[in-house]
C-alpha positions in Angstrom: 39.4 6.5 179.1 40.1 3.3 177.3 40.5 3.3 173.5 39.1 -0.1 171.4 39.8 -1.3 168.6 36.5 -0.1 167.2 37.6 3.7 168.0 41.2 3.6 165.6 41.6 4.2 162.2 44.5 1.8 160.8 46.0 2.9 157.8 49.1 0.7 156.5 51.2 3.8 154.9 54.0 3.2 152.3 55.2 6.8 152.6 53.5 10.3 154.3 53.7 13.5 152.8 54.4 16.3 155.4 52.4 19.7 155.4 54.3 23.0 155.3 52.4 23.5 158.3 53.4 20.8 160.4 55.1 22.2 163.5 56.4 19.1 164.6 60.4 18.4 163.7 61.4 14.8 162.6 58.2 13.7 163.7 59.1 10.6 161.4 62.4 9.9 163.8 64.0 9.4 160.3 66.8 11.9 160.8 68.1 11.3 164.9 67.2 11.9 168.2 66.4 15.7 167.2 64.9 17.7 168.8 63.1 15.1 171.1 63.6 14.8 174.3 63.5 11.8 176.2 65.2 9.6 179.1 67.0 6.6 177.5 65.9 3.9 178.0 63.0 3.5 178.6 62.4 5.5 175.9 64.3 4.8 172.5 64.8 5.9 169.0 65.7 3.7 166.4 66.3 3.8 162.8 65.6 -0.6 162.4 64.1 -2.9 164.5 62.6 -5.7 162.2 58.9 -5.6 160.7 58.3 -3.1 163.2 59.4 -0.2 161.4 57.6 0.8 158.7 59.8 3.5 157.8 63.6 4.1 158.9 63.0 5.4 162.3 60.6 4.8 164.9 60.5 5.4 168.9 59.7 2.8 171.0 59.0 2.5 174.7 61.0 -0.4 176.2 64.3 -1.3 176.8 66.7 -3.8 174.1 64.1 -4.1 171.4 61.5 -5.2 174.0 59.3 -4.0 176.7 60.3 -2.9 180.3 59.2 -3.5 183.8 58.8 -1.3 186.7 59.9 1.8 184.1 58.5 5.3 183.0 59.0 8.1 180.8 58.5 11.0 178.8 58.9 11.4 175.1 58.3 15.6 174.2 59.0 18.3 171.9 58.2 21.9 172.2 56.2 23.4 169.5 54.2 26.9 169.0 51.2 26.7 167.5 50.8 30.2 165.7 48.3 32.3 167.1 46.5 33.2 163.8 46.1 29.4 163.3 42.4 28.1 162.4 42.7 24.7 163.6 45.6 22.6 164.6 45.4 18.9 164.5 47.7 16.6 166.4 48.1 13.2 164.7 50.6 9.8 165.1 51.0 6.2 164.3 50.8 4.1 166.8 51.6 0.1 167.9 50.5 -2.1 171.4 52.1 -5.1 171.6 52.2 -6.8 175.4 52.9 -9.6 177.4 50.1 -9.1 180.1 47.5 -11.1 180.3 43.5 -10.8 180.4 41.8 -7.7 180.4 42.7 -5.4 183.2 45.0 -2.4 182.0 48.4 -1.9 184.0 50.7 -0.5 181.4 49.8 3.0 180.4 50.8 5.8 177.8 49.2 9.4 178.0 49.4 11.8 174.8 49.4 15.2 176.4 50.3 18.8 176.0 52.8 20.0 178.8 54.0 23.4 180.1 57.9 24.1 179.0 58.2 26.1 181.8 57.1 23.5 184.4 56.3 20.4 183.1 52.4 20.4 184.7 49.8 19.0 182.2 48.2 21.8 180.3 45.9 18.9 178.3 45.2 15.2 177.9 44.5 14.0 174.1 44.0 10.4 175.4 45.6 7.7 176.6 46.5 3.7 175.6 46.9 1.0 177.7 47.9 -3.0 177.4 44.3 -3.8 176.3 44.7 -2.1 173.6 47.1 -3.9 172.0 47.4 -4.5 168.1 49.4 -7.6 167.9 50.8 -9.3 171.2 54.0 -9.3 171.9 56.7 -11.2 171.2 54.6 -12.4 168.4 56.3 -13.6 165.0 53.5 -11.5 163.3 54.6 -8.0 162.2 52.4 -5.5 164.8 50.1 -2.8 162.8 50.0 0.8 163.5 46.8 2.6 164.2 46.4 6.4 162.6 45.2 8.5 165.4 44.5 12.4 165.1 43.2 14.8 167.9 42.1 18.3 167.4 44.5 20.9 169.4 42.4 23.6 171.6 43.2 27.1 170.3 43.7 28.0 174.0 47.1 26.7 173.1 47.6 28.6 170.1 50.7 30.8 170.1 52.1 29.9 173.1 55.0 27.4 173.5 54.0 23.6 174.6 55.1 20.4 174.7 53.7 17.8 172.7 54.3 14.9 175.0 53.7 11.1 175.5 54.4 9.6 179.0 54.6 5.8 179.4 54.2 3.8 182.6 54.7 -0.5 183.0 54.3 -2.2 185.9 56.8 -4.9 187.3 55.9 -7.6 185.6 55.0 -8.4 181.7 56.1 -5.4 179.6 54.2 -3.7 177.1 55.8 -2.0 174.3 54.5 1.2 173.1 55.3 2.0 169.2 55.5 5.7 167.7 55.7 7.1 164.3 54.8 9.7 162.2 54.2 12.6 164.7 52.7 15.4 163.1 50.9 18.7 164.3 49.4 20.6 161.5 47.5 23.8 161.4 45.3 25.7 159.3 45.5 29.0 158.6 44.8 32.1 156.2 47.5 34.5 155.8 47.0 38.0 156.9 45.4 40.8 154.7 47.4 42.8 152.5 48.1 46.3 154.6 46.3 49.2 153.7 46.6 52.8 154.3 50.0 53.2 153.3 51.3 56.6 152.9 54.8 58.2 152.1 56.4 61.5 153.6 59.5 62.3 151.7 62.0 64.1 152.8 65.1 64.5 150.6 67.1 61.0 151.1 64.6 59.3 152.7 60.7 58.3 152.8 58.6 56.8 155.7 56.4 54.9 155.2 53.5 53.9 157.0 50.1 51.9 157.4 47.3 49.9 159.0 48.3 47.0 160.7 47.0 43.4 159.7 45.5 41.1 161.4 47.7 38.2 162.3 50.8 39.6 160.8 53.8 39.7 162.9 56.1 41.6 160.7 56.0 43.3 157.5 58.2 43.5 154.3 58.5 46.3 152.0 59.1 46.0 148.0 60.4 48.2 145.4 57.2 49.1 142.8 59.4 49.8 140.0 62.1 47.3 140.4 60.2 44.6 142.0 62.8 44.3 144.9 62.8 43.6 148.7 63.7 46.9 150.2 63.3 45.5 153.7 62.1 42.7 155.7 61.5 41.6 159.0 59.7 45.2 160.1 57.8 44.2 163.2 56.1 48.1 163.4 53.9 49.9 160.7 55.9 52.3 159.9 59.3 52.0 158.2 62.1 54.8 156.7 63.8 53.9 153.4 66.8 55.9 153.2 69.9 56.1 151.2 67.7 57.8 148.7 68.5 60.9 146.4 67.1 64.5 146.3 64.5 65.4 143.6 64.2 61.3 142.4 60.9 59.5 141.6 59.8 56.7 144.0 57.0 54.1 144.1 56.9 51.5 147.8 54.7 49.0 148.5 54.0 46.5 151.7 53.0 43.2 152.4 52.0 41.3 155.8 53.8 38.3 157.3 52.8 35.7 159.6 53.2 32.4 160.7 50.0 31.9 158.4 51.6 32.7 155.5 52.0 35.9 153.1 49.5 38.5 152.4 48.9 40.2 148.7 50.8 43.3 148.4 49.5 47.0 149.8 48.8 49.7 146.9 51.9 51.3 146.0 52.4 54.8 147.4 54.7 56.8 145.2 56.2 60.5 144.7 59.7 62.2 144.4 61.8 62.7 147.2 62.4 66.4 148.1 64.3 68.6 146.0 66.4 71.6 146.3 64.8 75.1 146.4 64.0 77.1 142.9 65.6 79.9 142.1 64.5 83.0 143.9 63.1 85.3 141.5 62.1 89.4 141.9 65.1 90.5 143.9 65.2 93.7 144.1 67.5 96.6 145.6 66.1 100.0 146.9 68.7 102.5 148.5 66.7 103.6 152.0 69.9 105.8 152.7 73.3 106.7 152.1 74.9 103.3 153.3 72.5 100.4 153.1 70.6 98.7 150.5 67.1 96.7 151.1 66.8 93.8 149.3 63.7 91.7 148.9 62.4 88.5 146.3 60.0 86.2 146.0 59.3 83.5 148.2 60.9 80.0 146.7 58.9 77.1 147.0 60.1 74.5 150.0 62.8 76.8 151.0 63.5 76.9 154.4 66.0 79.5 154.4 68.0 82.2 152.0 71.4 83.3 152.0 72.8 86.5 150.1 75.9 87.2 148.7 78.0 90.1 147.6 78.6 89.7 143.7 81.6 91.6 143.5 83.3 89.9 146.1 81.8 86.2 146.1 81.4 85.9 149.8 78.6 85.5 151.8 76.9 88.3 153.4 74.2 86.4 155.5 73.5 82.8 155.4 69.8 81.1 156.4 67.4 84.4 157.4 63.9 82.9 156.7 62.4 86.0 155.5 62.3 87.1 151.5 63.7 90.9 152.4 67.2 91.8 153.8 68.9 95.3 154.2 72.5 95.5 153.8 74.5 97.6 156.1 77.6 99.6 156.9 78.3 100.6 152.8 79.7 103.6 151.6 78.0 106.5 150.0 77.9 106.6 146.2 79.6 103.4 145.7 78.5 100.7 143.3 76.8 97.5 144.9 75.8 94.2 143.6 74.2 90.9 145.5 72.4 87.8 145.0 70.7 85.5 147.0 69.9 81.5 146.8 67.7 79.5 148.2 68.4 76.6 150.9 66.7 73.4 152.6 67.7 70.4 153.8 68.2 68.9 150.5 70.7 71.5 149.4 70.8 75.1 147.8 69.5 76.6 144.9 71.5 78.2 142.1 71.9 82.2 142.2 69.7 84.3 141.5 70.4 86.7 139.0 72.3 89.5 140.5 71.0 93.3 141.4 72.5 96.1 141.3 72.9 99.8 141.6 74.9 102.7 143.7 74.4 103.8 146.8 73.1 107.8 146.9 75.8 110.7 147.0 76.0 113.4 148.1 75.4 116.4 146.3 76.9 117.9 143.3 78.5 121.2 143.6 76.8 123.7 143.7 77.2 126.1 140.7 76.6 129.7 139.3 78.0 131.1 142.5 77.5 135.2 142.3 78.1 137.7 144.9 76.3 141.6 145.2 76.1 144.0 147.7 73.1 145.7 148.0 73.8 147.4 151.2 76.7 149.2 152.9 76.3 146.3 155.4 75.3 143.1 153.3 76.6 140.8 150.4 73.6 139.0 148.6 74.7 135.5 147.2 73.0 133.2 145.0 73.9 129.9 143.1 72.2 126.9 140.6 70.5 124.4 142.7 72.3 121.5 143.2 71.1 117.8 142.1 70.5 115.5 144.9 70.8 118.8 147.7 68.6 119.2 150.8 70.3 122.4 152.0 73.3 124.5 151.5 76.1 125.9 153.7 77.8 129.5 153.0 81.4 129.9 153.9 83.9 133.1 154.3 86.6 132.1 152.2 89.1 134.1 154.1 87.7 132.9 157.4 87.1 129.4 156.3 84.1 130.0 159.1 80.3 129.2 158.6 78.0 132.2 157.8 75.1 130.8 156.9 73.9 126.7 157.3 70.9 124.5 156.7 69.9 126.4 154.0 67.0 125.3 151.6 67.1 127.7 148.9 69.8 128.9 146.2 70.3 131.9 148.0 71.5 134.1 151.5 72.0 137.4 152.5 75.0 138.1 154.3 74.5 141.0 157.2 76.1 143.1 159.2 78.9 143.6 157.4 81.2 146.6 157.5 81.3 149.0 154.5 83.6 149.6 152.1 84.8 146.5 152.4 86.0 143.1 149.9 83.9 140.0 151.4 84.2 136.8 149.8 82.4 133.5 149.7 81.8 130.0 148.9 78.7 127.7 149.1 78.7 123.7 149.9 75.5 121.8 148.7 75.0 118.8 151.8 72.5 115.8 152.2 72.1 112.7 154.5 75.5 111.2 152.4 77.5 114.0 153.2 78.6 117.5 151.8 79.7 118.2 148.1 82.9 120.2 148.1 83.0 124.4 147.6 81.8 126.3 145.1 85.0 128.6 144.0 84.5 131.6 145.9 82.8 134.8 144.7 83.7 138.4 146.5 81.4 141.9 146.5 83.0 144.9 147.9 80.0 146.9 150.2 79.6 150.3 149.2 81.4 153.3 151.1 80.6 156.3 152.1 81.7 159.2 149.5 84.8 161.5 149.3 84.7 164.6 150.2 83.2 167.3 148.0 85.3 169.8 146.4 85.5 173.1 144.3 83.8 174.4 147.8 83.3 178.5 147.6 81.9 180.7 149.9 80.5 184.6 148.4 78.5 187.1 150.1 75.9 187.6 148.6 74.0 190.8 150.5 74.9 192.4 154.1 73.1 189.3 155.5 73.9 186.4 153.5 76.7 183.9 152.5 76.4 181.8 149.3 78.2 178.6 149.6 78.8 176.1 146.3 80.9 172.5 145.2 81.2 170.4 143.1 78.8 167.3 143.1 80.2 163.8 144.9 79.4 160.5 143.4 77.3 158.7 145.7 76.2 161.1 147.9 73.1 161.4 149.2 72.8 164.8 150.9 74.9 167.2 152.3 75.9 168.7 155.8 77.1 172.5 156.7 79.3 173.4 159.2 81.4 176.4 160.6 85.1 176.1 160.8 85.4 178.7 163.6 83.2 177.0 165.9 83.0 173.4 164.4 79.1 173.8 164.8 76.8 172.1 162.0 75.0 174.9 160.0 72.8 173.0 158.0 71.7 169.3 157.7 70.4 167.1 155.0 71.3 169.1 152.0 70.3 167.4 148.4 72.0 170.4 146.3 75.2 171.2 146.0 74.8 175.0 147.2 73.1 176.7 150.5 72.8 180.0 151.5 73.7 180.8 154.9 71.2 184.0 155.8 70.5 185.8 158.4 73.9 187.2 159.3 74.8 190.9 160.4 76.8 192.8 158.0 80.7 193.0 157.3 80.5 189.4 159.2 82.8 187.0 158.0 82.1 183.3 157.7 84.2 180.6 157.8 82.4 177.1 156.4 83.0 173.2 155.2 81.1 170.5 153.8 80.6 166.8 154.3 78.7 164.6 152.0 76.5 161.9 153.3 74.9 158.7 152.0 73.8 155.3 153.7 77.0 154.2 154.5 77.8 157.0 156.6 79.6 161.0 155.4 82.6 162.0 153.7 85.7 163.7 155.6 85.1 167.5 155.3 86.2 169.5 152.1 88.3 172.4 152.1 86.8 175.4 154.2 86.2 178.4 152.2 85.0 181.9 154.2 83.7 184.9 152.7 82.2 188.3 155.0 78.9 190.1 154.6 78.4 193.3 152.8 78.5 196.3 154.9 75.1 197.8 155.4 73.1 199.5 152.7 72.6 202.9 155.4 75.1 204.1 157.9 73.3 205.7 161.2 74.5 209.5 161.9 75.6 210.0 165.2 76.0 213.1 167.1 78.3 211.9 169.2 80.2 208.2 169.9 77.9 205.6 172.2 80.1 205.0 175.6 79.3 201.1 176.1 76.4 199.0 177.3 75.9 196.4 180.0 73.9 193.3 179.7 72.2 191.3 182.9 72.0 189.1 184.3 75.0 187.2 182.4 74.8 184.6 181.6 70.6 183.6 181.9 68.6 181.4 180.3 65.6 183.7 180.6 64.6 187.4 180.3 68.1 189.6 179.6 68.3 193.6 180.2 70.6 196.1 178.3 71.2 199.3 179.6 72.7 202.0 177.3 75.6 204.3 179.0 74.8 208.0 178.5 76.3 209.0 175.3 75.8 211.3 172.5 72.1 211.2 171.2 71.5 209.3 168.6 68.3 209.0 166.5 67.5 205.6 166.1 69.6 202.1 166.2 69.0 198.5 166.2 70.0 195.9 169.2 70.5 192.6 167.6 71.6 189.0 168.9 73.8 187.2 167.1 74.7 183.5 167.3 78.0 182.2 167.3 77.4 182.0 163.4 77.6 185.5 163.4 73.4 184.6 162.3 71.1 187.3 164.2 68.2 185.6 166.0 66.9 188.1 167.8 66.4 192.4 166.9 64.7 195.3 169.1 64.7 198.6 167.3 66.0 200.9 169.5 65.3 205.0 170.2 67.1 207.5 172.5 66.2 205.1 175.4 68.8 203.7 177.6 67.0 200.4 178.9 65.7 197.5 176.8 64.5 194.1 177.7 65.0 190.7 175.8 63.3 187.5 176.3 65.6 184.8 175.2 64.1 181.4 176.7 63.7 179.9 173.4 67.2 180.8 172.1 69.4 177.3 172.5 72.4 177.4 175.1 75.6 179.7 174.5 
């Protein structure tokens, strides 16, 4: 493509005022060689060469001052265009003066954009040539610069390039190629402020997060109440202030960077960091046995955990349990306790809570009105005050120091199988899940005896037939028992006087009795014996002559017996009588002048 003189603008410019958005570094070559890059010669940079420069520096393709033959070169500078760039215009100054001759173009300069990597032409503005020329070279007449501008394709936007002008002459009559005033300026618009942004606070820190923006590349965050930078540089959308304190008041707010410029600030998101827990409150103590105590409170807002302390003491009992109830262990029955509890997070603890206390249950009291009775020959009835705080009750022999009775649930217990006449004594312990109380003093009852033996005992005949026997009445007797002192045989049983009358007897016989008394706790050693004999009877037979004898048989039987009389003197009448060993008759056969009688005496007892 070949430019004419027709195509450039020419501005004659006493001074250019640079864009903040030109991306292009000492584009005016006022300031050294930097940050071009260049082969020297053919390519030069020069701070005076004559009318040529219209401003301190220029760079100029030739070699001396003046143009070169048979020579080439490039003249770059890597630039980035900013990706959220609108436009991007490249623009220079420039000025053709040559020695060749006519109209056919062999000198050449190329305004491209390279690759930094490899040097290949990414894109080709234009290009000059020596027909293009603007004065003719060497004239005496200062040369003109030509303003020429060049829209950038935003294919290279935010990418590295090189901005770059290559420069060929042949061998023979040089052209010099004149540059100034490089510049590659962009439009833009700055990114949107961020939106969304939200806080989580914990207690030294908040993070903070939002939307990203379009175009930004990194973020800054600001201070709301203070107006200060609190960061910069943040190339994510979230970001954690920290150094912060528990429990404080905070108000952050964020803007969007880019090379496009600043955004408007983001809303301001504010709170208070975390604080420590409140106080528990409600804590309560109940006693669920002898040797614990359950604690419980209410819940504490944004506590994460509890810890409980002994009050007495100051130490710590458990630290962090995340529930609001606790039962303290391994205490002592009826002893005094006292605990609080505080609440934790990660921002610290709360104060105590006020603390609770109380004493553990005892055991019970002793038991008291302890009394002792016997109400048998063989038993001891007790009975005692119920006893605060008892579940059941343990007797004791105090002598013995042995259990008699345990597990009791009533104020009372009867003590059997005792002996009579005897001293027992006692002693009660009152016991529940703490433990026993100690003993009651002990209480004794003496079980009744049996009673003494009677006295003033007397035996008097009374008839032929019949003893009278009296004494003297016997405390605590119940009845009374007969017997004969000969023979040691019981007479009569179950006697509630004091007198009996033994009947039945044969005259002129002589008894010999005792007495026992008898209650419920057994009978009395035996009195005195006192004997007395029967009257002689009222009519004496008369006899002829003497009886000889009798036999009896069979002896001994258990049935029928015979007598048989021995001839004797005749006698009128008589009586044949059996007697027991009492000397009692049981048995009678009236009897005639007959020698032979028969008794039946099946139903008489042994002997």
């Amino acid at each position: 493509m070949k430019k004419t003189i027709a195509a450039v603008v020419m501005l004659l410019l006493a001074s250019i005022v640079h864009a903040q958005t030109d991306v292009i570094v000492n584009g005016t070559f006022d300031v050294g060689t930097t940050p071009w890059n260049y082969p020297s010669p053919p390519w030069n940079i020069t701070t005076f060469y004559g009318c040529y420069d219209i401003e301190p520096g220029y760079a100029y393709f030739g070699s001396g001052g003046v143009g070169c033959n048979s020579c080439s070169g490039n003249l770059k500078q890597t630039v980035t265009i900013p990706s959220c760039a609108t436009s991007a215009t490249l623009g220079f100054h420039l000025s053709v003066s040559t020695d060749e001759p006519g109209s056919s173009e062999y000198d050449f300069m190329y305004i491209e954009l390279t690759s930094p990597s490899g040097g290949g032409v990414l894109y080709t503005f234009d290009w000059f040539t020596n027909v293009d020329p603007l004065a003719s070279y060497p004239s005496t007449v200062c040369a003109s610069y030509g303003l020429w501008t060049y829209s950038v394709p935003s294919t290279y936007f935010g990418s590295p390039v090189n901005v770059n002008f290559y420069a060929i002459n042949d061998a023979s009559n040089p052209t010099v190629f004149r540059l100034d005033d490089v510049t590659l300026n962009y439009t833009s618009s700055p990114p949107a402020a961020p939106s969304g942004l939200s806080a989580t606070a914990s207690c030294t820190s908040v993070t903070l997060s939002w939307s990203p923006s379009t175009g930004a590349t990194t973020y800054e965050i600001f201070n709301c109440t203070t107006g200060s930078s609190v960061a910069a540089g943040i190339s994510s959308t979230s970001y954690t202030v920290t150094g912060l304190s528990p429990c404080t008041p905070f108000s952050f707010e964020v803007r969007a960077i880019s090379a496009c410029g600043t955004s408007s600030f983001s809303s301001c998101s504010s709170g208070t960091t975390l604080c420590a827990p409140a106080t528990p409150t409600g804590l309560t103590g109940t006693t669920p046995s002898c040797t614990s105590v359950a604690l419980s409170w209410s819940s504490s807002s944004t506590a994460t955990g509890y810890d409980v302390y002994d009050c007495s003491t100051g130490t710590s009992v458990i630290t962090n349990i995340s529930a609001t109830n606790y039962t303290a262990t391994g205490l002592t029955a009826c002893s005094a306790y006292s605990y609080k509890i505080r609440a934790t997070n990660t921002c610290g603890s709360s104060s105590f809570s006020a603390c609770q206390t109380g004493t553990t249950p005892c055991p019970p009291a002793i038991p008291t009105g302890l009394t002792a009775s016997a109400p048998s020959c063989t038993s001891v009835a007790l009975n005692w005050s119920t006893s605060t705080g008892a579940a059941t009750y343990d007797v004791y022999d105090c002598s013995a120091t042995s259990s008699v009775g345990s597990g009791l649930t009533s104020p009372s217990y009867t003590v059997m199988g005792l002996s009579p006449c005897t001293t027992y004594s006692y002693e009660v312990t009152a016991t529940n899940s703490c433990g026993s109380s100690v003993y009651s003093p002990c209480q004794t009852a003496t079980t009744p005896c049996p009673p003494s033996a009677p006295t003033g005992f007397t035996a008097s005949a009374l008839s032929s037939s019949t003893i009278s026997l009296n004494w003297s009445p016997t405390t605590g007797a119940l009845n009374y028992d007969v017997y004969d002192c000969t023979s040691g045989s019981i007479v009569a049983t179950g006697i509630t006087s004091t007198s009996y009358l033994v009947t039945g007897l044969f005259s002129l016989y002589t008894g010999n009795y005792k007495v026992l008394a008898n209650n419920a706790c057994g009978s009395s050693p035996f009195s005195i014996c006192a004997s007395a004999t029967t009257f002689p009877p009222t009519e004496i037979p008369k006899t002829s002559e003497k009886m000889i004898g009798f036999t009896i048989y069979p002896n001994p039987t258990s049935g029928s017996v015979s007598v048989t009389f021995e001839k004797g003197i005749y006698f009128d009448r008589g009586e044949i009588s059996i007697i027991n060993s009492l000397g009692q008759k049981v048995s009678s056969k009236q009897v005639t002048n007959t020698t032979a009688y028969s008794f039946n005496i099946s139903t008489q007892p042994d002997g």
